[in-house]
N, C-alpha and C positions, 0 to 999 in steps of 0.2 A: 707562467703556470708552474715554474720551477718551486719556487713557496711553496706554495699548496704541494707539492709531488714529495718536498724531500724529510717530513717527517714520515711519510707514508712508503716513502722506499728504505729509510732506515727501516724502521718497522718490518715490511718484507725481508729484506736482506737478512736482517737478524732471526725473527721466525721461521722464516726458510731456510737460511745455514742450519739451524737448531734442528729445525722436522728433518730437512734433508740429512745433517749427519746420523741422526737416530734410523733413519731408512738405510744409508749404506751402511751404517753396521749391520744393520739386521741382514741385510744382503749377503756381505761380506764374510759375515760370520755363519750363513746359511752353506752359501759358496763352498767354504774350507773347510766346513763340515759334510760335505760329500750329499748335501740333501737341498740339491736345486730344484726339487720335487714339492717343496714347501714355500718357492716362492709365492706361488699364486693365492699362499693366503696371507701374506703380506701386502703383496698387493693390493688384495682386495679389503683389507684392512684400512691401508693409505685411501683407497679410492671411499672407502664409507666416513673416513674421518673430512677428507673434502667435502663430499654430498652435507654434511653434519654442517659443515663451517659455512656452505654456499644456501642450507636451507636455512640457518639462523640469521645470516644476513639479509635473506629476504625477508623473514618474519619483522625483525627491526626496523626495514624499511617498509612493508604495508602497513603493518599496524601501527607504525607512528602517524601514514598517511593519513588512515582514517581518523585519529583525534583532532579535534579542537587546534585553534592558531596554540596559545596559553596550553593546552593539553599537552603539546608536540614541543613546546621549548620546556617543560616540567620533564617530561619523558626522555628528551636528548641530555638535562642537567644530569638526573638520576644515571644514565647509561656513561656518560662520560667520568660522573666522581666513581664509579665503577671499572670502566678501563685503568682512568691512572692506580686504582689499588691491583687491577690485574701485572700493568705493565711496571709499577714498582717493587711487586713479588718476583717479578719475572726478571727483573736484572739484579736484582740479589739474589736468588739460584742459581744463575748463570756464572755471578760472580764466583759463587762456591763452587759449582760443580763442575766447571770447564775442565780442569788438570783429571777429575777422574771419569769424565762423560765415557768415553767408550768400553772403559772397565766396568760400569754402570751395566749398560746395555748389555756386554754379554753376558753380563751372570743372569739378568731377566731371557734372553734368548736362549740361553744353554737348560734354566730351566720350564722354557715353553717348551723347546724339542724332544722331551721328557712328561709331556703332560697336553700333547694332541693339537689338534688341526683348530680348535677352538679357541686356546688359551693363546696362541701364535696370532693367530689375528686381532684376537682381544690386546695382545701386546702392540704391536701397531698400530690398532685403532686407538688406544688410547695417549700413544705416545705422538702421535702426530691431529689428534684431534684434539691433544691440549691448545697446541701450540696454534692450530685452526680455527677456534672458539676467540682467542686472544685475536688473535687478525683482527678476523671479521669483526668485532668489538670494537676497537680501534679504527680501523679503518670507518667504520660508521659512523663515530664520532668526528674524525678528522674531515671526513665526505661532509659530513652535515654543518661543520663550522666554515666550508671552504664552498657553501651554495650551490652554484650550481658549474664549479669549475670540475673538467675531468684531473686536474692535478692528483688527486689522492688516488686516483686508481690506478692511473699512469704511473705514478712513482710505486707502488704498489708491487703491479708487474715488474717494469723494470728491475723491484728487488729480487721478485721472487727471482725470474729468469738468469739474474747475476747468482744467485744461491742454488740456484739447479746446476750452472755450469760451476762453479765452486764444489758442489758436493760431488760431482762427477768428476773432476779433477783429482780429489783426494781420493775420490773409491779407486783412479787408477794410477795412483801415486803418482801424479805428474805435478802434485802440487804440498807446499807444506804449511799448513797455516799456525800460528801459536795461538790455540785461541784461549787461553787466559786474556794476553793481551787486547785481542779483539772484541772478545766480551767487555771487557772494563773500558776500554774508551768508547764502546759503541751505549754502553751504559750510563756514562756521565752526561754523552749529548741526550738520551734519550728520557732521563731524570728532568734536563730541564724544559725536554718537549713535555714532559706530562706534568710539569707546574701550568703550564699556559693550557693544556687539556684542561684541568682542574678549573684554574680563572675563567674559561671560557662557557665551564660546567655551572658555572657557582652565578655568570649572566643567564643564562639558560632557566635556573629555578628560580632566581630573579624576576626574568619578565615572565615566569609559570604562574609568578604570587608565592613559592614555595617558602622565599626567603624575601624579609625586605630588604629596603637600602635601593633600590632602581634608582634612583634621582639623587644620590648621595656620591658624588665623584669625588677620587681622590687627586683626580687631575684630568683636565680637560686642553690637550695640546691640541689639538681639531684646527685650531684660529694659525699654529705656528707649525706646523709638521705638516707637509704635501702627501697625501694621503695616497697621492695617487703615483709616490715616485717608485723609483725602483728599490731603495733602500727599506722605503716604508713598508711597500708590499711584502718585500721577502721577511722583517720582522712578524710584521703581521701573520703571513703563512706559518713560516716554520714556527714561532714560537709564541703565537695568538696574543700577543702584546698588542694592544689597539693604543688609538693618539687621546681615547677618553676609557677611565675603567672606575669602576665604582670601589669605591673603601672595602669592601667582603673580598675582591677579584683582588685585589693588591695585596692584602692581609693574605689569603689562602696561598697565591702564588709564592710570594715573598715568606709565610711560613713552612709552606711545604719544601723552600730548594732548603731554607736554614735548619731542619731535620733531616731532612733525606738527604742531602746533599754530603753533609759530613759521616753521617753513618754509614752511607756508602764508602768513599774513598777513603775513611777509617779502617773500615773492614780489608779495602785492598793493602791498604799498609801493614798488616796485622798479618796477613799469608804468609808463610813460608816458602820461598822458592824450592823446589825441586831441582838436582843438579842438574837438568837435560830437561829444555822446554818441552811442554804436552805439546803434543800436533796431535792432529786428526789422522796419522798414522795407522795402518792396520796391520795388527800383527796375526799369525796363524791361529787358532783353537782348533783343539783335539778335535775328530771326526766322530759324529754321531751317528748310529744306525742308520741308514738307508729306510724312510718309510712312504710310504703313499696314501696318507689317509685321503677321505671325501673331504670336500670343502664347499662352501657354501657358495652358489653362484655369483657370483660380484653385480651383477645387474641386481638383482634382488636387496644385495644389501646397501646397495646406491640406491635403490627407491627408495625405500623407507622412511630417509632423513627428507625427501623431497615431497611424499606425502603429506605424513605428520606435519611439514612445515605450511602445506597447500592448507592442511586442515584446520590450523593455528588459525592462518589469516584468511579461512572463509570463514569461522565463529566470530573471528575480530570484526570483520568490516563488518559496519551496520546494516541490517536489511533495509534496501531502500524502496518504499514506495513507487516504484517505477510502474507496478501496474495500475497503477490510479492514475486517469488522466482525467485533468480539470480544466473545463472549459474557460475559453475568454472570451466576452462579447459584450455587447449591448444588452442584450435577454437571456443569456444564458450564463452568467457569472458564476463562477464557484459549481455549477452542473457538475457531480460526478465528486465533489469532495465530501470525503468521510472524517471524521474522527482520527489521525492516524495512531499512531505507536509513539510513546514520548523516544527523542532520542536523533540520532541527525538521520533525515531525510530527506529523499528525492523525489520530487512531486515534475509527471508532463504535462507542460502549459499546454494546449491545445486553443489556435484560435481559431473560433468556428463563427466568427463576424468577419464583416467585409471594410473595417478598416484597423490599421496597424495598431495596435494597442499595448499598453504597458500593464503590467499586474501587479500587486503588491499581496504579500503573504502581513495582515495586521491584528493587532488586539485591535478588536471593535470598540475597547472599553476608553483606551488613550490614544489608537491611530498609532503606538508601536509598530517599526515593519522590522519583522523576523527575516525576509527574505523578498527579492525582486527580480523583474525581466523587465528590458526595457527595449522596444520596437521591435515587438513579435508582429511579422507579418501574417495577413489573413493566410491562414492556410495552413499554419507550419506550426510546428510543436518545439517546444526548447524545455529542458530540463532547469528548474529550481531547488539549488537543494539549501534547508533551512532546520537546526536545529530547533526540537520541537520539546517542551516540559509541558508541567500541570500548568491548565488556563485553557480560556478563550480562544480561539483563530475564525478569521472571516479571509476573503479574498476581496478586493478593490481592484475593478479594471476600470482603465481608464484609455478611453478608444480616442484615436485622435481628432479633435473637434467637435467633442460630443463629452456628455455628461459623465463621473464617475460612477462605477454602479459597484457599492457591494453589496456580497452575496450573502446567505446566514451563517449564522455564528456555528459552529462545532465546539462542543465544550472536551475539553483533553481532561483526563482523571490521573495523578499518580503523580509520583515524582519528576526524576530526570535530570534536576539540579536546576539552579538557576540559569537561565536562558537571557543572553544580551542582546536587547532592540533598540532599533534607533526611534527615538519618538519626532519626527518632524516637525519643521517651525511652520507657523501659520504667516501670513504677509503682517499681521497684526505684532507678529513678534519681529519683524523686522522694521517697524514702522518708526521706532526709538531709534536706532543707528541710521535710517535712511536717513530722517531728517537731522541728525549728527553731523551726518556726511556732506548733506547739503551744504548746512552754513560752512564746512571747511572749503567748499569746490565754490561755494557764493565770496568767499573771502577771497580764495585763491584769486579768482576772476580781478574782483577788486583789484587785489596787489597788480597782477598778470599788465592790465588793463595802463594801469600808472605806467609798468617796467615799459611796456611797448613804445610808447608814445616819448619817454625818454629817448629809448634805443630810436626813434624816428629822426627825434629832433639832434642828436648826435650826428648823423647819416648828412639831415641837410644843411648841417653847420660844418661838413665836413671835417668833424672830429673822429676820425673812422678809428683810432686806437682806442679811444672813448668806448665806442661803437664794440666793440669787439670785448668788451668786458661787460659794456652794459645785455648784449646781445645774450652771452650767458649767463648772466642773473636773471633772465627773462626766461630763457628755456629752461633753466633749472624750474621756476616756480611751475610751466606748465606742466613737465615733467612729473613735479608731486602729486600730480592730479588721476592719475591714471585710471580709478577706478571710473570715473564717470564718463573714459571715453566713449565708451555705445553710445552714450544718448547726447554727444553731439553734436551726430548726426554728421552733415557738407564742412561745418566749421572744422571738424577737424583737419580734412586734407586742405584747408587754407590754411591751417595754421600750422601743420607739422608734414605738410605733404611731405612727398622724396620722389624722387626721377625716376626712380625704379619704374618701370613698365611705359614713359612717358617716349611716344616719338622720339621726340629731339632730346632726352635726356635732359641735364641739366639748361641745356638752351631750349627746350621748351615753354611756349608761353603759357601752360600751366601751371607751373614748376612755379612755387611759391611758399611763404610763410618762410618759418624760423630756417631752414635746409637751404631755403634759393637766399638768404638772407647771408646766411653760414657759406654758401659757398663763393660767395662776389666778395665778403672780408678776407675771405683767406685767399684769395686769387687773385689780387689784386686789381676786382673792378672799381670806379671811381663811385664817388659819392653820387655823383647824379644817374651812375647804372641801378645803384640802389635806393634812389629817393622813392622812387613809384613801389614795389615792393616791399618797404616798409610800411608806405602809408597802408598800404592795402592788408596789411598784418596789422596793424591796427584797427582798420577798418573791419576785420573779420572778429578782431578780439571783445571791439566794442558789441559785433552783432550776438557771439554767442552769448556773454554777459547779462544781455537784454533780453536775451530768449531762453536761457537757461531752465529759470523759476518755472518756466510754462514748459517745458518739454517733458517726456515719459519717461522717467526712472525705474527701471523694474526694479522694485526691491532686490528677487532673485540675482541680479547685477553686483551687488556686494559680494558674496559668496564667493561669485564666479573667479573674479577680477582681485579676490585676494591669491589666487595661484597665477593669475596670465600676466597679471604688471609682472613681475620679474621675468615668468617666462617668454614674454618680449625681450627683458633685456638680456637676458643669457641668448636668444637668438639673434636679435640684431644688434644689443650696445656692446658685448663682450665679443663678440665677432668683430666689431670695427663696419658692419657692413654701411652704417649710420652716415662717415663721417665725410663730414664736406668738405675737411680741411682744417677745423680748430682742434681736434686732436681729442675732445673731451668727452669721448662715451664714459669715460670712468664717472664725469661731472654726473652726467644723466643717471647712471646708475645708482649714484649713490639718492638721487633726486628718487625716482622709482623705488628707496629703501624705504626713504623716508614717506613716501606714501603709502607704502604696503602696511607701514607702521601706524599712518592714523589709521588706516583700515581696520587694520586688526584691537586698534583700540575702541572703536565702536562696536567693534563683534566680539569687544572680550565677554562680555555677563552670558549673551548666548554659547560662546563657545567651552566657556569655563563648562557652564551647567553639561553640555555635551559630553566634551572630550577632556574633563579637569589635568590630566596630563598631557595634552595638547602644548599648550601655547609655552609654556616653560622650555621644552625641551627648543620651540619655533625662536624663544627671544634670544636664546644661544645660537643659536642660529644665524639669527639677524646681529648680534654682535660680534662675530666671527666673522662675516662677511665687511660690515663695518671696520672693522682692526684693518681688515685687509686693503679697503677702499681708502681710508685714513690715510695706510702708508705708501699712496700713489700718490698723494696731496701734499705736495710741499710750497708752501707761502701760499698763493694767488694761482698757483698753474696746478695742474693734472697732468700725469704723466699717460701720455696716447697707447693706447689699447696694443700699437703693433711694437712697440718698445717697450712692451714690459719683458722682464727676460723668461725663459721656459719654464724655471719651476714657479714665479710669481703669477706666471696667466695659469698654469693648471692649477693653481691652489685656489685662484678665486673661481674658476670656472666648478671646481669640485664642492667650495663652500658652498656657491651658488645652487647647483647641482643638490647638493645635498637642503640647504634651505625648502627649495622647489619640492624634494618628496615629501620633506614635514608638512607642507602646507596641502599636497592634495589630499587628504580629506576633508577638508575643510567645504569645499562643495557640496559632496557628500551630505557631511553631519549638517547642513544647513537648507538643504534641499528642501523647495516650497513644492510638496504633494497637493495636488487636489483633492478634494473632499465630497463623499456623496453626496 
């Protein structure tokens, strides 16, 4: 969490020494002037410049909520190329003004105690809800590139509370800081924390659409750099350097340190020492009349920033349809829907049938669904919410075991902007890659069928080192096949069972196919504990081959089984939990790659038309993983799952990891809806 904390407690630490020293002066120089009468509109200045800086942080954070995915990464771009021009102002003022910071402040304090209870607070409020405004800012940028780690806030505090006990220190000369010094080096690291702010701003209006370039990397190290190590991470937190960044994100960062970078520590070389470093020292000021003016209640002027900010983000969020509730059923479909308001909305499903039903928010005109709920029970209400523009909307329930029903159309009048639905495939558009797929799983068999009967006749010639090579060129081929495990059916657990759950475990008379095969070669059982076994793996290979063509393929099967083959193998082959003794989950896996791959090549025209930015970013993906599986594979052997060293098994388990999320939508976008 350290990453993520320590651009955010630099940050603190410096904003708070800054706010903080500007407070103990004004204290200090209140104090020596005999008018401790005048704190409390100081105070209450500090507490309204808080309230300021804690209600604009919540404004940034609801109001980004309610936007759009693309809305919300456009909106954090814009905020964050805005922070680094706050936080690059702000360490060049710093730079200049540290040697005369507190002669600053009390020529403004000498002339507020000369000009009333108003101007004195205003002097504080505004000198500590600069430095407030700048947090908050930052810190919301940093929170939002760091997800959903508490890092940023945590380092945050921490600075603050190091700058509280620092300012309290120097208010009681128990401490001397030089802060020329301290500003300029706290300024250099912080120049090239806000190059990577920037890179990170500049991805941001990227995937907004604000800027292109998304798909144009100026380097993609994802396949060679552990994403997941300790080094990585902490590059990654403190200075948003990632292992892939696009051409604009290199250029930006890369031009901003090669400007900023020298005209800053140009400037520090160009100062003129002073014979006797500046500290935060406080010297005496004359004493000013004693007065007691009225002051404005401090509760009061700490609301106001917490209202206005309430009032922001209740006009932001969109009014949601919640009091419209639309029924689901058999007879009752769409009961109760209106026309709504273009704009993002929240519609309650209500189902008032008696069995569990799914609903679809759709253009009538292409079967588009704007929005969805899926296994609403009879009885119960769940909230959809589904941006709404000009057009058409109907509702489609679809009750379990029972007919689609939709309901009438609502025509929407007005703008809104363009609105993105999914148009679902029909079985008819999967009917080209089914049968694609078939003849690869009809071949497969083919090949599968030859390798077994080989690997048999090895076994009962007692060629068992034969046996053991030919054994996995056999499981490699069934391996590629993954997609069509559903549909087959008994054949599979003969042919790829595993002991898992079995009585007698591995000496269970269950216990068969390629696993009870795999585990008597590497145990060394004899050729005739394996002869029956083989045959019988042949014998099941032969039957599914024959039964294949006539069994039930849900089309919907394609889809699925482009996310679950791998996610099998990150659960059972990259665990090891598989192995019987040959050592080769790496073998399997890479088998399972090359399946996902024809897979995905008979789903390419469907999924291009879908998701056209899909499958580009997936086939990086899949050759990152491949780089990686490659370099397990030296000659004829695979090196075993429990011997690979720490950071080589977390980088494939991360590629793999990261493969797996590219590919869940792919479900999704291909999902076979029923039709009225």
């Amino acid at each position: 969490m350290w990453d993520d904390a320590f651009p955010s407690f630099l940050i603190g630490l410096r904003e708070g020494l800054e706010a903080g020293l500007i407070v103990s002066i004004l204290v200090a120089t209140l104090v020596r002037a005999d008018a401790r009468s005048r704190l409390p509109q100081v105070w209450t200045g500090v507490l309204a410049a808080i309230a300021l800086a804690m209600s604009f942080g919540a404004v940034l954070t609801f109001t980004a909520a309610n936007l759009s995915a693309t809305a919300q990464e456009a909106f954090g771009g814009v905020l964050s190329v805005i922070a680094v021009a706050f936080v690059t102002a702000m360490v060049f003022w710093m730079r200049r003004s540290a040697r005369t910071f507190s002669g600053e402040i009390r020529e403004k304090v000498a002339g507020a105690l000369g000009m009333g209870a108003g101007v004195l607070m205003l002097t504080s409020f505004l000198a500590v809800g600069r430095e407030g405004l700048e947090t908050a800012l930052f810190l919301w940028t940093t929170a939002r590139a760091a997800g959903e780690s508490a890092g940023p806030l945590t380092g945050a505090g921490i600075g603050l509370v190091l700058a509280a006990a620092l300012c309290w220190g120097l208010y009681r000369r128990v401490l001397r800081i030089n802060l020329t010094k301290f500003f300029t080096a706290t300024g250099v690291v912080l120049v090239v924390i806000a190059a990577g702010v920037l890179g990170y701003g500049l991805r941001d209006l990227q995937e907004g659409g604000v800027l292109p370039g998304l798909t144009t990397y100026a380097f993609d190290l994802s396949g060679s750099v552990d994403a997941g190590s300790w080094y990585s991470t902490l590059i990654q937190g403190v200075f948003n350097l990632m292992p892939t960044m696009t051409w604009l994100q290199v250029v930006g960062y890369v031009g901003y340190l090669a400007v900023v970078m020298p005209l800053f520590v140009r400037g520090v070389k160009k100062e003129t020492p002073k014979p006797t470093p500046a500290t935060a020292e406080l010297s005496e000021s004359p004493p000013s009349p004693r007065r007691r003016p009225a002051w404005v209640v401090p509760v009061a002027v700490v609301t106001v920033p917490a209202v206005v900010a309430g009032l922001v983000v209740a006009f932001a969020r969109p009014k949601p349809a919640s009091s419209e509730t639309v029924a689901v059923s058999e007879t009752e479909c769409g009961k109760g829907f209106t026309a709504p308001d273009t704009g993002r909305q929240t519609f309650q499903m209500h189902n008032t049938g008696d069995k569990t039903a799914e609903v679809y928010l759709i253009d009538p005109a292409t079967d588009a669904v704007y929005g969805e709920v899926e296994g609403l029970a009879p009885g119960t209400t769940r909230d959809l919410v589904a941006t709404v523009g000009g057009g058409s909307y109907a509702w489609r329930c679809v009750p379990t075991g029972a007919k689609a029903v939709t309901s009438a159309t609502v025509h929407v009048s007005g703008g809104g902007g363009a609105v993105k639905a999914v148009v679902p495939v029909s079985e008819s558009d999967l009917a080209a890659p089914l049968k694609a797929y078939k003849v690869y799983v009809d071949q497969g068999l083919a090949t599968l069928e030859t390798q077994t009967r080989q690997l048999s006749a090895d076994i009962a010639g007692n060629h068992l080192d034969r046996a053991r090579t030919d054994w996995l060129t056999a499981h490699r081929t069934y391996s590629s096949l993954g997609a069509a495990y559903g549909t087959f059916e008994d054949f599979d657990k003969k042919i790829n069972g595993r002991a898992d759950g079995l009585a007698g475990g591995v000496d269970d008379k269950d216990f068969a196919g390629f696993h009870r095969i795999e585990y008597g070669l590497w145990h060394g059982q004899s050729a005739g504990e394996l002869k029956v076994p083989a045959q019988q793996l042949v014998a099941a290979v032969v039957g599914l081959r024959k039964a294949f063509p006539t069994q039930d393929f849900d089309p919907g099967d394609l889809p699925l089984r482009a996310h679950e083959i791998l996610e099998n193998a990150l659960q059972f082959e990259l665990t090891g939990d598989t192995d019987e003794g040959s050592g080769t989950n790496l073998a399997t896996v890479d088998s399972n790659l090359a399946g996902t791959r024809e897979l995905l090549t008979v789903l390419k025209p469907l999924l291009t038309k879908e998701s056209p930015k899909l499958l580009p970013g997936v086939d990086a993906d899949i050759a990152r993983v491949q780089k990686l599986l490659d370099s397990a594979h030296q000659g004829g052997s695979w090196t075993p799952v429990e011997q690979l060293d720490q950071a080589s098994r977390v980088r494939l388990d991360g590629a793999t990891g990261q493969l797996l999320e590219d590919l869940a939508p792919v479900p999704d976008l291909l999902e076979i809806r029923k039709s009225a």
